[in-house]
Each structure stands twice: as C-alpha cells, then as structure tokens.
C-alpha positions as CSV (number, residue, x, y, z in Angstrom):
1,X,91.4,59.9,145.4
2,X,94.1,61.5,142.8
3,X,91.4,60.9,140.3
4,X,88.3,62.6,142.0
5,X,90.9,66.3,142.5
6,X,91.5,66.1,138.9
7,X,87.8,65.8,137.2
8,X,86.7,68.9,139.3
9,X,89.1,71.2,137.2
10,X,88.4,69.0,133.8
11,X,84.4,69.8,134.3
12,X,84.7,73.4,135.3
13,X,87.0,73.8,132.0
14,X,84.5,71.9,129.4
15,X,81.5,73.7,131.1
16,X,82.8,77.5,131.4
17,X,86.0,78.1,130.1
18,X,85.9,75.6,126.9
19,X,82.5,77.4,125.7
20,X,83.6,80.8,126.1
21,X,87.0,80.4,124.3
22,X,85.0,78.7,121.6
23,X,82.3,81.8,121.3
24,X,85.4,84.4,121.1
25,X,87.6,82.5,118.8
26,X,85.0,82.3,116.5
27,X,83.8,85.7,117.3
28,X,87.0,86.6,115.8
29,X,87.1,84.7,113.0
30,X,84.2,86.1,111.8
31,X,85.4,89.9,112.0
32,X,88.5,89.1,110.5
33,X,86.5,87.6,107.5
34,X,84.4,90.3,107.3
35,X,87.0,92.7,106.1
36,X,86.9,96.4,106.6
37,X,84.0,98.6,107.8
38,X,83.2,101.5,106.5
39,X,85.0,103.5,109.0
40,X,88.1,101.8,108.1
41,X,88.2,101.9,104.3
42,X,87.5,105.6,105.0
43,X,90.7,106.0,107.1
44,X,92.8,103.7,104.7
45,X,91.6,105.9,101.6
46,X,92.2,108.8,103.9
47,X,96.1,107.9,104.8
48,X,96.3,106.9,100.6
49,X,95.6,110.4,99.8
50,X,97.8,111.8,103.0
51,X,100.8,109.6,101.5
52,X,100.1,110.5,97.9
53,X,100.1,114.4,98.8
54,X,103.1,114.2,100.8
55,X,104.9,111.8,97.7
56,X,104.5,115.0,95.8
57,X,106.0,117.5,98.4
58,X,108.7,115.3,98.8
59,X,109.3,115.2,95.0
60,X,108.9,119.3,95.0
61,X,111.5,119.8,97.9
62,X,113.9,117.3,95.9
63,X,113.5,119.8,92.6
64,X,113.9,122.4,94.8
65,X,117.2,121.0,96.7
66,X,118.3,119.7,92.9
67,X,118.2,123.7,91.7
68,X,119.6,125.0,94.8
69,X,122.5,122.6,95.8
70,X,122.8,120.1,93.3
71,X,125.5,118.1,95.5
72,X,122.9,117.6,98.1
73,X,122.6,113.8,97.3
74,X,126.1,112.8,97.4
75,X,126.7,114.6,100.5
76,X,123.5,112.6,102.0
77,X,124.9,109.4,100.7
78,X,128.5,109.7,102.1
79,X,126.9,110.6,105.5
C-alpha cells in the first residue's frame, strides 16, 4: 500500500517534470555556449567607449583640480 502512493509521484516526475527540466537545462547550456549576440557585443563595445570617454574626463577634471587646488588629493585622502 505505502508502495503503490509513492510510484504515482515517481511516474508523473520521469514523465513531465524530468523531460522538461532536461529540455531547459540544456536549452541553457546551449545559449551560454553560444556567446554574445550581436545586440550584446554592440552594447558591451558601446559601454567600452562610454567608460573610455569618461576615463578621459576624469583625467581632465584631475588636471584641472591639480592647477587649481593642488592640495585637493591629500585633503580627499585624510577624509
């Protein structure tokens, strides 16, 4: 009897749930593999240039800050 209430649940899982776990690990799998799509290497170059410019505006405010108030970094690393 304790038998028979278990291998109801142990059939519906190998017949549905087993197989569709399966499909959408490997689903995944395969994407990861894939690498990026065009879309995303677009963004990433996007956000390279995005970081690059705004390296550069950082480095101009710095010369700027250096000219102007040249004790600006040791009173930034006391704080």
């Amino acid at each position: 009897m304790d038998m028979d209430l278990l291998i109801a649940p142990i059939i519906i899982f190998m017949v549905v749930v087993a197989p569709i776990w399966l499909v959408l690990h490997y689903r995944s799998k395969r994407q990861v593999s894939q690498g990026l799509t065009e879309e995303e290497f677009n963004q990433l170059n996007g956000l390279i240039a995005k970081a690059e410019k705004m390296s550069g505006r950082i480095e101009t405010l710095e010369a700027i800050l250096d000219t102007e108030s040249p004790e600006w970094r040791a009173k930034h690393e006391l704080s």
